[in-house]
MARMI-407277 format. One line per 3 residues: number of its first residue (from 1); their letters; for each residue x negated, y, z of N, C-alpha, C. Coordinates in steps of 0.05 Angstrom, whole numbers, plus 32768, in hexadecimal, padded with zeros to 4 digits. Layout:
BEGIN
NUM> A> X Y Z X Y Z X Y Z  ...;
END
This chain:
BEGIN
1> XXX> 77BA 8A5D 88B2 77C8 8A6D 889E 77DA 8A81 88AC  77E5 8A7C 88C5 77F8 8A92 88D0 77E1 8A9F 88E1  77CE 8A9D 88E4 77C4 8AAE 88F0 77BD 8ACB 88DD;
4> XXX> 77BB 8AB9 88C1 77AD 8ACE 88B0 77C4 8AE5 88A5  77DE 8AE5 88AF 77F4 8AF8 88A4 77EE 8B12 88BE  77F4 8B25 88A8 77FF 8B46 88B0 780E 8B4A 88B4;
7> XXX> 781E 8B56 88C9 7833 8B69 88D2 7829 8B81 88C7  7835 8B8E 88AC 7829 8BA8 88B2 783C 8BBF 88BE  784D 8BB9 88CB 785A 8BC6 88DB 7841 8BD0 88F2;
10> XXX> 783A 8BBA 88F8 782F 8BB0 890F 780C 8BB9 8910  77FA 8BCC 8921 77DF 8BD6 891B 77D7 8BD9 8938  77C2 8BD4 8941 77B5 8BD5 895B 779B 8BE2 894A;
13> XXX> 779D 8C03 895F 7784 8C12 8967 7772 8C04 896F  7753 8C0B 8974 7748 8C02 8988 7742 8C18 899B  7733 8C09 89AB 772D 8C1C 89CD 772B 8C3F 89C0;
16> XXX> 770D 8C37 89AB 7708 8C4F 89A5 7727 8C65 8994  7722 8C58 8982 7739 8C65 8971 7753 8C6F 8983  7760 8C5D 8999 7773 8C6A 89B0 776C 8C7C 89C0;
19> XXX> 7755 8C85 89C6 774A 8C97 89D7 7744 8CB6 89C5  7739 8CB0 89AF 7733 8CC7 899A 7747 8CD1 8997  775D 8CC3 898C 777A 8CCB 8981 778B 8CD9 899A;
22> XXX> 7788 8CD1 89AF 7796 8CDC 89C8 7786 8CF4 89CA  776A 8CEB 89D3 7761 8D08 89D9 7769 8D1E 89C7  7762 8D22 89A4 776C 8D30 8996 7790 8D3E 899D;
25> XXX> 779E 8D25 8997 77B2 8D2F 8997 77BB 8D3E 89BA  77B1 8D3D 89C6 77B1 8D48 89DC 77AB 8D64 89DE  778E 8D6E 89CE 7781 8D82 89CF 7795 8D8D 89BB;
28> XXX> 779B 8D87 89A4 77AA 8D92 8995 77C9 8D9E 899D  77D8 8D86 89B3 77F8 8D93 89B7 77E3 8DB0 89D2  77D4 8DAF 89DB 77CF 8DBC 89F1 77C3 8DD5 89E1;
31> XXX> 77B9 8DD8 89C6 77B2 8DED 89C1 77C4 8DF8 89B9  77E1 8DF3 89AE 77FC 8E01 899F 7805 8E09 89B3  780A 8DFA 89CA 7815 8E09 89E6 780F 8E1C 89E8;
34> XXX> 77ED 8E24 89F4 77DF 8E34 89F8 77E8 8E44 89E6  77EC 8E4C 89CF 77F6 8E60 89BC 7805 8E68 89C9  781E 8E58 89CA 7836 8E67 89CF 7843 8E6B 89EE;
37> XXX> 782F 8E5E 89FA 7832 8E5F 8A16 781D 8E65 8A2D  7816 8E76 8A39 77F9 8E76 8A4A 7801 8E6B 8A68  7811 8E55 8A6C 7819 8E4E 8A79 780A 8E2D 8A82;
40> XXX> 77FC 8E2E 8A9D 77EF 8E09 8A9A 7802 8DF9 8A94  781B 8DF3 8AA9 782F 8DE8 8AA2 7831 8DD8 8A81  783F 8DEB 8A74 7845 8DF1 8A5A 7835 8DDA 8A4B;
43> XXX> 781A 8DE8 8A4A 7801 8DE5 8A3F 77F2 8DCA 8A45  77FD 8DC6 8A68 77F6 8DA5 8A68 7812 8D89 8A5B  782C 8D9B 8A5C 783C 8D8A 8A4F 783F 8D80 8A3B;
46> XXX> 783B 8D94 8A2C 782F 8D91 8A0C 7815 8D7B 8A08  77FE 8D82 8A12 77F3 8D73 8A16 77EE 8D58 8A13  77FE 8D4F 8A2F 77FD 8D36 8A33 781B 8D2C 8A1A;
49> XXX> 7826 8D3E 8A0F 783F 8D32 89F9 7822 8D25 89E0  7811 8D3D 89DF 7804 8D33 89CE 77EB 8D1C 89C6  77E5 8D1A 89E3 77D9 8D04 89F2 77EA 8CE4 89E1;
52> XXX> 77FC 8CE3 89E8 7811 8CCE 89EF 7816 8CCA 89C7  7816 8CDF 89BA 781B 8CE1 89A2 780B 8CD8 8990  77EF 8CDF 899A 77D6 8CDF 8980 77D5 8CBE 8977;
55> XXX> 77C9 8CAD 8988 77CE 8C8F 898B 77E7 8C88 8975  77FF 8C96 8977 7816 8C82 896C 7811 8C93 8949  780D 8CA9 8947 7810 8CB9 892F 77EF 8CB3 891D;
58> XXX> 77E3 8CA6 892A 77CD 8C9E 891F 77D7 8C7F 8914  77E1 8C73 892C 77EA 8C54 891D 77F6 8C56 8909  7811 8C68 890A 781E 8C6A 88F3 780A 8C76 88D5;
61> XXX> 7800 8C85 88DD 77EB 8C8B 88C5 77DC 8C71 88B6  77D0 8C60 88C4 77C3 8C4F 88BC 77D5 8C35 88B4  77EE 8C39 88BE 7800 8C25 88B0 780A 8C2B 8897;
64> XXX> 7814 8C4D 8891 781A 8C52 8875 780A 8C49 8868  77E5 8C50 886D 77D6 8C4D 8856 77D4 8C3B 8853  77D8 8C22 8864 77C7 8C03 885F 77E3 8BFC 884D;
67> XXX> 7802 8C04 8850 7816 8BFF 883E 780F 8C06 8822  77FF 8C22 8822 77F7 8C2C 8809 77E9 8C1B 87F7  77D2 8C12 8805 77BC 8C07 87F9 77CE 8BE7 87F2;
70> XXX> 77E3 8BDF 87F6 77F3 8BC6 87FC 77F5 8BCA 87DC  7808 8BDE 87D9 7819 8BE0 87BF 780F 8BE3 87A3  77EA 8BF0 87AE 77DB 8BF8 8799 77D4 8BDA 8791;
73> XXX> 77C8 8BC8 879D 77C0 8BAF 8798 77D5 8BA3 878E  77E6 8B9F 87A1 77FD 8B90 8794 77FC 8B9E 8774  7801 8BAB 876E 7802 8BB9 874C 77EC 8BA2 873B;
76> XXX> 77D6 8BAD 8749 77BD 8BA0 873E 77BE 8B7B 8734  77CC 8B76 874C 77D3 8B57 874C 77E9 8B49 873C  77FB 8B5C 8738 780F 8B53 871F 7801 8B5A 8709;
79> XXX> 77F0 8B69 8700 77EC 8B6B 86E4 77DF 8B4D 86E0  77C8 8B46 86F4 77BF 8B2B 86F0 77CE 8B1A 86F3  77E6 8B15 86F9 77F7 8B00 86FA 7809 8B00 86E1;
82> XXX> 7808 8B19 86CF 7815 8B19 86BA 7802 8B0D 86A1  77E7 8B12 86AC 77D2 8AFF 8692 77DF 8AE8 8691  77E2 8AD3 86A9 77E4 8AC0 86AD 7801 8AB5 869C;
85> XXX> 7813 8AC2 86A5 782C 8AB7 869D 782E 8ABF 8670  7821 8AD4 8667 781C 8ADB 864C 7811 8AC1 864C  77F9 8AB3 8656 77EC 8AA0 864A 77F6 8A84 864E;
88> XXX> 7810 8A82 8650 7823 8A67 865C 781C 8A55 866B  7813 8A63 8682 7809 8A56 869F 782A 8A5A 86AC  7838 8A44 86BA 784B 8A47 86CF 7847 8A59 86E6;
91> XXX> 7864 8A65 86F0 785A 8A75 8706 784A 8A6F 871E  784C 8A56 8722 7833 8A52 873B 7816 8A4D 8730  7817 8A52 8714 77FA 8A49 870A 77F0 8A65 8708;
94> XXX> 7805 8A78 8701 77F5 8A95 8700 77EB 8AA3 871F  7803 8A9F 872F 77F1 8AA6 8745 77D8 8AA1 874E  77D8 8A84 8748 77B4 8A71 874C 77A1 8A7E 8744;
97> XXX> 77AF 8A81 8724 779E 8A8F 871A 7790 8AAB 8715  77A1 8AB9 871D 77A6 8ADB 8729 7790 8ADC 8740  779B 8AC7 875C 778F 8ACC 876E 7766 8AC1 876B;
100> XXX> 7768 8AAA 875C 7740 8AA6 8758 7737 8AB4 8747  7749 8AD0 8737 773C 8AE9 8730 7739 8AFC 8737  773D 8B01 8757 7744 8B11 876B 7723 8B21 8775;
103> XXX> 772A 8B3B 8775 7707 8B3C 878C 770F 8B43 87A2  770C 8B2E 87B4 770D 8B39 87D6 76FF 8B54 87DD  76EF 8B5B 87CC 76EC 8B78 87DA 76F4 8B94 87CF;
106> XXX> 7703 8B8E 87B5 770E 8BA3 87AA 772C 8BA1 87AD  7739 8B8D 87B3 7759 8B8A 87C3 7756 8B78 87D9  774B 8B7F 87F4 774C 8B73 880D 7772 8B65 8813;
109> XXX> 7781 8B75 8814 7793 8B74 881E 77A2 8B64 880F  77A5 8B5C 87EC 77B9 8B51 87E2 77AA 8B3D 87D6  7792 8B3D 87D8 777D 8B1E 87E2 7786 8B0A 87ED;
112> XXX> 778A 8B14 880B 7790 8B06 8827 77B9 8B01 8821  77BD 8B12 881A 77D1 8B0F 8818 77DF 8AF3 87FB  77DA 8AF5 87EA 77D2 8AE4 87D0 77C7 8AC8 87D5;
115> XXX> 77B6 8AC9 87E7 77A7 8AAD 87EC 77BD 8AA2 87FB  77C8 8AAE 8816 77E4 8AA0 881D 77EF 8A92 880F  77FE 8AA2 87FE 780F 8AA0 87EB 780B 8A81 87DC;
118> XXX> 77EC 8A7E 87CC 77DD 8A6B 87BF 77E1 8A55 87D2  77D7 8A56 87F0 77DB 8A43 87FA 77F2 8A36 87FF  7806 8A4A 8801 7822 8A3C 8806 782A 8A2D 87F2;
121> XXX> 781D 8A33 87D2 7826 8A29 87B9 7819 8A10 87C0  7803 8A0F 87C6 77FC 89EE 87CA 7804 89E0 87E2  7818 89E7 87EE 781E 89DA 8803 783C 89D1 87F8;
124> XXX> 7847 89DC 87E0 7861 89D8 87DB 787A 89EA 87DD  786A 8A00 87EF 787E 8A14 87FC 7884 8A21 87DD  78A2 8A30 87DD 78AA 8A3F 87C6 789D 8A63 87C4;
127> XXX> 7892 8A58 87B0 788E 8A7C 87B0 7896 8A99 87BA  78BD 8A94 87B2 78CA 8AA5 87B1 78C5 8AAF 87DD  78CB 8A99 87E8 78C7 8A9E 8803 78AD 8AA4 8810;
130> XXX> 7895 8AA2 880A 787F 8AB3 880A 787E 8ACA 8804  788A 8AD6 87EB 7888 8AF0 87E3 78A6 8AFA 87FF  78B0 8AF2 87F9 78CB 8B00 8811 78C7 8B07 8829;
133> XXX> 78A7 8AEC 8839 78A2 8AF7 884D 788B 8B12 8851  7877 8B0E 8838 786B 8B22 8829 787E 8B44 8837  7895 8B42 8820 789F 8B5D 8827 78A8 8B5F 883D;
136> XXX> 78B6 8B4A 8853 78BE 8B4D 886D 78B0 8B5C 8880  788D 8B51 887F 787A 8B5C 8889 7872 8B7E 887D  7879 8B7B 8863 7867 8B96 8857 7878 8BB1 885B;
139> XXX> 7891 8BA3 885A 78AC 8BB6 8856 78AA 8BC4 883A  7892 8BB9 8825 789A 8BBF 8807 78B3 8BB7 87FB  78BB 8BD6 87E8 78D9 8BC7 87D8 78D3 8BB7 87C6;
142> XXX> 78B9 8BBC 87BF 78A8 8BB6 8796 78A6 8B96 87A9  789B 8B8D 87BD 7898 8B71 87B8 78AF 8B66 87C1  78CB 8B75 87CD 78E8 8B65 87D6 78EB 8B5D 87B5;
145> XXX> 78EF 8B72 87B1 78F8 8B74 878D 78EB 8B57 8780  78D9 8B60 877D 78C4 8B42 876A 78CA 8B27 877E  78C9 8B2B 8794 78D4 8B0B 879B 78E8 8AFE 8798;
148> XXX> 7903 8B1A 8796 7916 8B0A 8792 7922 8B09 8774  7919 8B17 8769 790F 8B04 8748 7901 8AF6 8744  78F1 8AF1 8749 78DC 8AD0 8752 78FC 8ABF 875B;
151> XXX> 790B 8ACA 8770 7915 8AB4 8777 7935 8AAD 8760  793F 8ACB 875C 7959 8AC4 874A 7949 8AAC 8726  792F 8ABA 8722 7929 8AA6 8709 7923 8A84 8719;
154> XXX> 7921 8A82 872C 7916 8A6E 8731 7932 8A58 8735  794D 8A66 8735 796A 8A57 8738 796A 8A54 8720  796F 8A6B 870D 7979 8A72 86F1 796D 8A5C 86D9;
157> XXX> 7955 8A51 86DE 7944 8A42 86D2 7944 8A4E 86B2  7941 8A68 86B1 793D 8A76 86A0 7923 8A76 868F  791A 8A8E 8680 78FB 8A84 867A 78ED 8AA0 868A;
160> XXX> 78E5 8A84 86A0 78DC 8A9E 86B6 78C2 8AB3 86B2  78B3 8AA8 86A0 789A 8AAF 8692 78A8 8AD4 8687  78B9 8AD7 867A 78C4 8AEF 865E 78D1 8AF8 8682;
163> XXX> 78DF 8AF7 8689 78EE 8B03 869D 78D6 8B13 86B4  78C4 8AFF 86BA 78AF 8B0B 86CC 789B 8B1A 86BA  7897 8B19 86AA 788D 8B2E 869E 789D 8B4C 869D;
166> XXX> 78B1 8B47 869B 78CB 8B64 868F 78C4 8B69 86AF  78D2 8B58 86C2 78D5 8B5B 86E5 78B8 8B70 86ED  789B 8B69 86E8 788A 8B67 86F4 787E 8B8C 86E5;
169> XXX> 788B 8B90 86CA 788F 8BA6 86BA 7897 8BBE 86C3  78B5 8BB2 86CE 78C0 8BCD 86D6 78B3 8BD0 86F2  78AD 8BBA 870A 78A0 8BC4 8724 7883 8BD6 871C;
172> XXX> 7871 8BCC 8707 785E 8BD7 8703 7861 8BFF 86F8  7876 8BF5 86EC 787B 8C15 86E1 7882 8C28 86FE  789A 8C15 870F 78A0 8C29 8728 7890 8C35 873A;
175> XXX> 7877 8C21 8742 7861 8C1B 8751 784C 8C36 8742  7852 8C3E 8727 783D 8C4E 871B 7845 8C69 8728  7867 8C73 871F 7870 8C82 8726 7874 8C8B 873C;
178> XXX> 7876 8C79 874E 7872 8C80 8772 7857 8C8C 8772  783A 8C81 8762 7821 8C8E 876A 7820 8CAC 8758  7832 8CB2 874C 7833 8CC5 873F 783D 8CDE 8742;
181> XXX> 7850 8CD8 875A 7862 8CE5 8764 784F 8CF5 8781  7843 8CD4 8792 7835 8CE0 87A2 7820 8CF2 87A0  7810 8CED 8788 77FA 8D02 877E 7804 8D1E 877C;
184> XXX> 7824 8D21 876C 7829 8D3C 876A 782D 8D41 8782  7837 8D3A 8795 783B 8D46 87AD 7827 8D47 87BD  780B 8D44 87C3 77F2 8D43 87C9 77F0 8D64 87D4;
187> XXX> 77F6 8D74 87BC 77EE 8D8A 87B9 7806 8D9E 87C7  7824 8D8D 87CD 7839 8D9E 87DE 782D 8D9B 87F9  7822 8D7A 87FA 7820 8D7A 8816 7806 8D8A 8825;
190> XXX> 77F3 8D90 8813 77E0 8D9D 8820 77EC 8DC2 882C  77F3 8DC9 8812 780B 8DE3 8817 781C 8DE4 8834  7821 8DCD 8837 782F 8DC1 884F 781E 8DCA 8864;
193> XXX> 7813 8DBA 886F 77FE 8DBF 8887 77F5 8DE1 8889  77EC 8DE3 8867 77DA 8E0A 8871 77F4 8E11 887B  7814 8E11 8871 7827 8E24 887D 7832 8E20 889C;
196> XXX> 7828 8DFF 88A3 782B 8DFD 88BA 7814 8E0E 88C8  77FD 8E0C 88C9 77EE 8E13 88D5 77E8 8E2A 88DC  77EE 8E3E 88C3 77E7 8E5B 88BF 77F0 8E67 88D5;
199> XXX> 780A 8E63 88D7 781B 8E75 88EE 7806 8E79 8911  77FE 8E63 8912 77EE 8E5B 8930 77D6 8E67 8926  77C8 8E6C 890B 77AC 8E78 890C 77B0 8E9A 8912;
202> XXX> 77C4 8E9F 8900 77D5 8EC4 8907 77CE 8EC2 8921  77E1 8EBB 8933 77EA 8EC0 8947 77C4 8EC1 895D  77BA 8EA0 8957 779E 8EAA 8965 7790 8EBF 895F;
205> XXX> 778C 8EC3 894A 7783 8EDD 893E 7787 8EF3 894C  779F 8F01 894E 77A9 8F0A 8952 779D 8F13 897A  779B 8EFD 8988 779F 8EF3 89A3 777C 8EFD 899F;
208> XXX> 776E 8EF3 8994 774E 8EF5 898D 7745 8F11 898D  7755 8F1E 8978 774B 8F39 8972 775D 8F52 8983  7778 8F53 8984 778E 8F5C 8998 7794 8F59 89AC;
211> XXX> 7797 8F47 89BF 77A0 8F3C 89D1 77B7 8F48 89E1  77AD 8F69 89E6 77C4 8F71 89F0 77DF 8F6E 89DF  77E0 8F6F 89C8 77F0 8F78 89B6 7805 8F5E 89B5;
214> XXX> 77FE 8F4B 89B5 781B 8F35 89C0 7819 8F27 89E2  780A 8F3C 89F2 780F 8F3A 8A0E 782C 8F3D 8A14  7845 8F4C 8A14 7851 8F47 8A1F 7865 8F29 8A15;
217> XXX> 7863 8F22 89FF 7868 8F07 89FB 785C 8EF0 8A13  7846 8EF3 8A23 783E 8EE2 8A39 7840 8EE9 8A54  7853 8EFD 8A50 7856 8F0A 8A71 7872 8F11 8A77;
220> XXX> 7883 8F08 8A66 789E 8F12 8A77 78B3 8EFD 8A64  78CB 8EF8 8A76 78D2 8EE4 8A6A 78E8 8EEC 8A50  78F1 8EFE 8A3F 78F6 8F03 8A28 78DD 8EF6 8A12;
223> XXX> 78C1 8EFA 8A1F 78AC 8EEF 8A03 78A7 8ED6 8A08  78B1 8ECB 8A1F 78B4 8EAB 8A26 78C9 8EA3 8A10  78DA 8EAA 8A0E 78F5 8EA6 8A00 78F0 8EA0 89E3;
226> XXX> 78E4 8EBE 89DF 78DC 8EC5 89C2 78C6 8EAA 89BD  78AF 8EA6 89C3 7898 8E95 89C0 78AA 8E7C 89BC  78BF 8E73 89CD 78CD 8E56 89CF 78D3 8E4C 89AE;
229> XXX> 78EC 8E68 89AD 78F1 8E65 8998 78E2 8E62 8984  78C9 8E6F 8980 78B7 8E6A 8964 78B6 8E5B 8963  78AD 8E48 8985 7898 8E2E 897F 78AC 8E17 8976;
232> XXX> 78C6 8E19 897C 78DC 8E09 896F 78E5 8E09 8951  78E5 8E21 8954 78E6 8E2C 8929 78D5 8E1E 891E  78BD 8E1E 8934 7896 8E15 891C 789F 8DF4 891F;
235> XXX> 78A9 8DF1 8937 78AA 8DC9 892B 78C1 8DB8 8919  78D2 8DD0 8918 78EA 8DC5 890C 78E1 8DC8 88EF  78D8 8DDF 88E6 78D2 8DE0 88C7 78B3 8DD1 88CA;
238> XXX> 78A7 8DC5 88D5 7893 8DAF 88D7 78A8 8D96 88D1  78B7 8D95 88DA 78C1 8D77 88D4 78D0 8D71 88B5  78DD 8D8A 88B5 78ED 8D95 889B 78D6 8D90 8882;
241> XXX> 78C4 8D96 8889 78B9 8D99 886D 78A5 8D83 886C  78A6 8D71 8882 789A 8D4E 887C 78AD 8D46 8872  78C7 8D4E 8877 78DD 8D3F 8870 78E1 8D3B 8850;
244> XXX> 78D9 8D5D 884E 78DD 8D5C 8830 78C7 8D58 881E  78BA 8D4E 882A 7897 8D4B 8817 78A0 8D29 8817  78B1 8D1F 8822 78B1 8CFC 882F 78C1 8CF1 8818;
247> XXX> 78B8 8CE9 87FE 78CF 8CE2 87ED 78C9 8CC1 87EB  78E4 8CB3 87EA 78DF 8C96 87E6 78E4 8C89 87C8  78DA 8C77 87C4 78DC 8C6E 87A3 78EE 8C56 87A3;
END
């Protein structure tokens, strides 16, 4: 059973995938250089920054989404845990029952994750500390939240059935609105990238069809200067505007 838990902090590339991602990100910091610098130096520093980069900015990629796909299931999985408790099954009877209505291949992740859970219920373990280590691992707020209402009804000896329904309500409504929010912004973030990008297609363009015409930008050190500065302007409003595309729920 502990073998079967996720870190999803935690993602190992393989051979292939570390080598693709390096190479890319390599070719990629080495072609922005090259823009702004016709210098090897330069052009191999960048480079190898991007080398060293692709690998980690890829992991992180594949960790947001596997978080993504975490939260979508999780959604999926409370609504079936709310049949259960409407139909006056106790809360460890609804999970049971939630989880042997489960399809392993349309929620991989909160499957594996759920069956834990189920097993710990038959081992005696408390719910509330399954789901806690759940979010520890996932770094979700939606399942800190629900566990530790799982755990305040589980002191309160309240009627935990009406409470986890209302509880499981409002996470479901938040969980909607986070995917609602991300959809609208789908369409900033694509906006995003063309305005990053555009600037570096001008400028090749430019280098393609002109060349003389931003030559002295590569030959004397005032267009050294000048070039620095863009390429500092172009990363800072690159970060600025992940920043502001990056909203949390």
């Amino acid at each position: 059973m502990e073998r079967g838990r996720i870190e999803y902090d935690k993602l190992r590339l393989s051979a292939l995938e570390t080598l693709l991602s390096a190479l890319a990100g390599g070719a990629v910091g080495g072609a922005v250089m090259a823009v702004f610098f016709r210098n090897l130096f330069p052009i191999l520093f960048l480079a190898g920054l991007g080398t060293a980069a692709g690998p980690y900015l890829l992991r992180r990629q594949r960790i947001e989404k596997r978080r993504t796909q975490l939260i979508l299931e999780f959604k999926e999985a409370l609504y079936d845990l709310t049949v259960g408790l409407r139909a006056g099954k106790s809360l460890e009877g609804s999970f049971i029952a939630a989880y042997e209505d489960m399809d392993e291949h349309l929620m991989p992740l909160i499957w594996r994750e759920w069956g834990l859970i189920v097993s710990q219920i038959r081992l005696g373990f408390p719910i509330e500390e399954s789901l806690m280590d759940l979010s520890r691992r996932s770094g979700i707020e939606e399942i800190r939240s629900f566990g530790r209402s799982v755990q305040i009804c589980k002191r309160s000896e309240g009627d935990i059935a009406k409470v986890m329904d209302h509880t499981i309500r409002l996470l479901t409504d938040r969980m909607e609105i986070r995917a609602e929010v991300r959809l609208l912004l789908a369409q900033k973030r694509m906006e995003q990238r063309i305005m990053t990008v555009m600037p570096f297609g001008i400028v090749v363009l430019i280098l393609v069809l002109s060349p003389d015409y931003l030559a002295p930008l590569y030959t004397s050190v005032r267009g050294y200067l000048i070039m620095a500065v863009c390429l500092v302007i172009s990363l800072l409003s690159l970060l600025i505007s992940r920043r502001i595309a990056r909203i949390d729920l």
